[in-house]
C-alpha positions in Angstrom: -55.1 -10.5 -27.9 -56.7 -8.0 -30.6 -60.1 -9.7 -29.9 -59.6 -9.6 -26.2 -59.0 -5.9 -26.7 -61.6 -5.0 -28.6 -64.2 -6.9 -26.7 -63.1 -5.1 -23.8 -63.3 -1.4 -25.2 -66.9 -2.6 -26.4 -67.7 -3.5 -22.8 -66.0 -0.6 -21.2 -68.1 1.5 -23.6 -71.3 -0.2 -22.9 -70.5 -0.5 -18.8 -69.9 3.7 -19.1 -72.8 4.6 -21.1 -74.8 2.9 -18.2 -73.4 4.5 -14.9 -73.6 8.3 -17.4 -77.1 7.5 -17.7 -78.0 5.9 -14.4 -76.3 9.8 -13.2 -78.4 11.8 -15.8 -81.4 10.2 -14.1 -80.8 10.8 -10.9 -79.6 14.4 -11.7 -83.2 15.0 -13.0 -82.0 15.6 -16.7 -84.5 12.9 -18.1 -86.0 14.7 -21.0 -89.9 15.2 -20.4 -92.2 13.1 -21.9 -89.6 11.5 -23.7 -87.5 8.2 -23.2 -84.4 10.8 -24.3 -81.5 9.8 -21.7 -79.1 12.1 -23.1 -78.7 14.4 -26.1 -75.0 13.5 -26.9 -72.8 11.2 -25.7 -69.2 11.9 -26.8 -68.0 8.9 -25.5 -70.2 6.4 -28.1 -71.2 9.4 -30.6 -74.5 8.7 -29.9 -76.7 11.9 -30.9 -80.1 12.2 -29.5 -80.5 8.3 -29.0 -83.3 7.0 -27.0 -83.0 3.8 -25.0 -84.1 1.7 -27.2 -81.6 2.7 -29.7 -79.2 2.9 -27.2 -79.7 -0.9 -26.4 -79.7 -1.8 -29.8 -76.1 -0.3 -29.9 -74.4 -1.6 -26.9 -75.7 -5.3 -27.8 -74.1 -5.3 -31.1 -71.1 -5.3 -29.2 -71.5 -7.0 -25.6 -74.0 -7.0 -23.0 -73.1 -5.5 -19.4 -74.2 -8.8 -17.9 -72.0 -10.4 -20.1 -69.2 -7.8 -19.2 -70.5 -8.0 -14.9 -70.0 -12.0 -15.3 -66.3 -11.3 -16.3 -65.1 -9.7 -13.3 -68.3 -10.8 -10.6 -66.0 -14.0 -9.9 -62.9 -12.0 -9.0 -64.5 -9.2 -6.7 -65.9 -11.7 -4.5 -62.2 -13.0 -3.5 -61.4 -11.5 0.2 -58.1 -8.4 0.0 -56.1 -7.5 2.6 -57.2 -3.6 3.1 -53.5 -2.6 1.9 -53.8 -4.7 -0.9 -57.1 -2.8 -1.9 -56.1 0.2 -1.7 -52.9 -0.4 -4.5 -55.6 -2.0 -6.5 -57.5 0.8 -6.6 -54.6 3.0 -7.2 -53.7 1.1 -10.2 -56.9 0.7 -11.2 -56.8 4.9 -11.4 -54.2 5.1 -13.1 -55.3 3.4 -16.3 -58.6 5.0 -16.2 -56.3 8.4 -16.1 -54.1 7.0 -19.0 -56.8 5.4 -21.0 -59.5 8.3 -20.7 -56.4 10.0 -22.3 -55.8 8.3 -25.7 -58.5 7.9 -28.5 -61.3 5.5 -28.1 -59.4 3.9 -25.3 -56.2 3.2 -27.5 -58.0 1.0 -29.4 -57.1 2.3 -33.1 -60.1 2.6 -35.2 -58.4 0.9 -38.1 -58.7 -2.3 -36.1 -61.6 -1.4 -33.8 -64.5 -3.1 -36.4 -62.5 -6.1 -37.3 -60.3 -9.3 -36.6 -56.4 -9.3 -37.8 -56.6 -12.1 -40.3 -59.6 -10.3 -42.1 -57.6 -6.7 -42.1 -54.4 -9.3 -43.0 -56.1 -10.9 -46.1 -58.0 -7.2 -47.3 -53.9 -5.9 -47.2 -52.8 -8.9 -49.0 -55.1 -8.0 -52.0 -54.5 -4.4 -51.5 -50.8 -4.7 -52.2 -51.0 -6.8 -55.1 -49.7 -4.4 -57.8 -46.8 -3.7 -56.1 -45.4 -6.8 -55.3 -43.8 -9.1 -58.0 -45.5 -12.9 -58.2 -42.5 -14.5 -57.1 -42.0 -12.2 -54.3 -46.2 -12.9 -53.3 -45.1 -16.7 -53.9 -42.5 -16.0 -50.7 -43.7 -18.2 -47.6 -42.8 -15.2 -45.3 -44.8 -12.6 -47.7 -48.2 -12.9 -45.7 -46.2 -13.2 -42.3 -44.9 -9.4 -43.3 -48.0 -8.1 -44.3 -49.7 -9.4 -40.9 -46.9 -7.8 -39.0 -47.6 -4.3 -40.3 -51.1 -4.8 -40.1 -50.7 -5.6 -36.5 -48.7 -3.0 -35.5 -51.1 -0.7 -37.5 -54.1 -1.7 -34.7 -52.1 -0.7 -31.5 -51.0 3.0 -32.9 -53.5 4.4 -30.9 -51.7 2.8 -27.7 -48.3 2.4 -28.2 -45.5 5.4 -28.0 -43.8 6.8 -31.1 -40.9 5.3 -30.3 -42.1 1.9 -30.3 -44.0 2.4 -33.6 -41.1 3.6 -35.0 -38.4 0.4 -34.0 -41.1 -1.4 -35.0 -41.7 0.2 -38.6 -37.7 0.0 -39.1 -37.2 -3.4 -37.6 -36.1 -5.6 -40.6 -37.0 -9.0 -38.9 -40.8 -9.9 -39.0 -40.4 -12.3 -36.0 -39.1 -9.2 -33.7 -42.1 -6.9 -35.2 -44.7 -9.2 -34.0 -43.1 -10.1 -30.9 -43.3 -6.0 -30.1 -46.6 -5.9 -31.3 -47.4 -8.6 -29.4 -46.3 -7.3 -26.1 -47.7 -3.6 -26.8 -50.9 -5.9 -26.9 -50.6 -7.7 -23.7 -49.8 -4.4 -22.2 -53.1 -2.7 -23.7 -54.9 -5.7 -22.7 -53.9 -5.7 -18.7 -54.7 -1.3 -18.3 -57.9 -2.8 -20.1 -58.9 -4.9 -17.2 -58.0 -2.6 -14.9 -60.7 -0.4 -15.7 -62.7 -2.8 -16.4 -62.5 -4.2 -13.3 -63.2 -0.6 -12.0 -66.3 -0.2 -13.6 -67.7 -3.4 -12.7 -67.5 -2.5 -9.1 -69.2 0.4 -9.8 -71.9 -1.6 -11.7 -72.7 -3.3 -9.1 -72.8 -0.7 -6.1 -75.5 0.7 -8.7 -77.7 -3.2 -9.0 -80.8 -3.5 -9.8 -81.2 0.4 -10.6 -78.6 -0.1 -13.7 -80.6 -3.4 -14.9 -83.5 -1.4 -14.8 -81.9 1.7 -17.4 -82.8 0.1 -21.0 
C-alpha cells in the first residue's frame, strides 16, 4: 500500500506539472528565447527549471504515459450519465481534500523510501536503548515496523487516529489502523488520479509534445 501510494503522488505530481505547463503555454508566458516553462513551481519546488530538467525530474519518479496507461483502460468503459456525474463529484472531492494536506498527504518521512528500508534504519537507530534480550524478542522488529508505519501516513490521517494508534498497546491493532488509513489514502489517490488522466487526455498530442 506505501508503494502504491507513493507511486501515485509521483504520478499525480508529474500528470500536474504537465496540464500547469501545457496552460502557461497557451497563456503566452513562455519565457523568450528561452525553453523556461515556468519560474517556480510550488507544487514540485522546481525553481527556474527548464524542460529538460523538468523531464529529468518527473522520470526519476514515473512517466505520464506510464501514469495514462493506469487509468486509459477504465475511462474507456461506457457510464450511465448519473453515474458520471457522482464520479466526478467524488472525484472533486479528493482533489479538494488532497490539494489541502502537505504533498498530497504523503508524509515526507516516507515519501523517498520503502517501509522495510525506513524499518531496518529504526532498528539500528534504537539500538542503545533497547536491552539485547529485549532486541532478541520475535515481536521487537514487528513494533518498530508499526511505528514506522504509522509515522508515513501522519500527513493523512486525523490526530485522533494518530493518537489511538500511538497509545494502542497491541502491535497487531496498530498495523491493522495503519493499514486501513492506507487503503483510504490510496482510494482519494485514484480518484484524482483518475481526474487528471481525463484531463490528460482531452489535452493529447499537445501534452506529449511539452518536454
Amino acid at each position: 500500500l506505501h508503494s502504491d501510494r507513493r507511486r501515485l503522488v509521483n504520478g499525480i505530481t508529474a500528470a500536474k506539472a504537465r496540464l500547469d505547463a501545457r496552460k502557461l503555454i497557451d497563456a503566452g508566458e513562455e519565457a523568450a528565447g528561452s525553453d523556461m516553462i515556468y519560474d517556480d513551481f510550488e507544487e514540485l519546488g522546481w525553481v527556474g527549471s527548464t524542460q529538460s530538467d523538468a523531464q529529468e525530474k518527473v522520470g526519476e519518479q514515473i512517466s505520464v504515459g506510464d501514469f495514462l496507461s493506469s487509468f486509459q483502460q477504465g475511462s474507456q468503459t461506457t457510464m450511465d450519465p448519473l453515474a458520471q456525474l457522482a464520479r466526478a463529484e467524488e472525484e472533486q472531492k479528493a482533489i479538494n481534500f488532497l490539494e489541502g494536506l502537505d504533498n498530497l498527504g504523503l508524509a515526507y518521512f516516507g515519501y523517498f523510501s520503502a517501509i522495510p528500508d525506513l524499518t531496518e534504519q529504526a532498528l539500528q537507530l534504537f539500538v542503545p536503548y533497547y536491552s539485547a534480550e529485549h532486541r532478541s524478542r520475535e515481536e521487537h522488529d514487528f513494533e518498530i515496523a508499526s511505528f514506522v508505519a504509522l509515522r508515513t501516513v501522519e500527513g493523512y490521517a486525523s490526530p485522533t487516529e494518530v493518537g489511538w494508534a500511538l497509545q494502542s498497546t497491541s502491535t497487531i491493532e496498530r498495523l491493522q489502523a495503519t493499514y486501513d488509513i492506507m487503503a483510504d489514502h490510496r482510494i482519494q489517490l485514484e480518484k484524482m488520479a483518475e481526474h487528471l488522466s481525463h484531463q490528460l487526455l482531452d489535452c493529447g498530442e499537445e501534452c506529449d509534445d511539452l518536454w
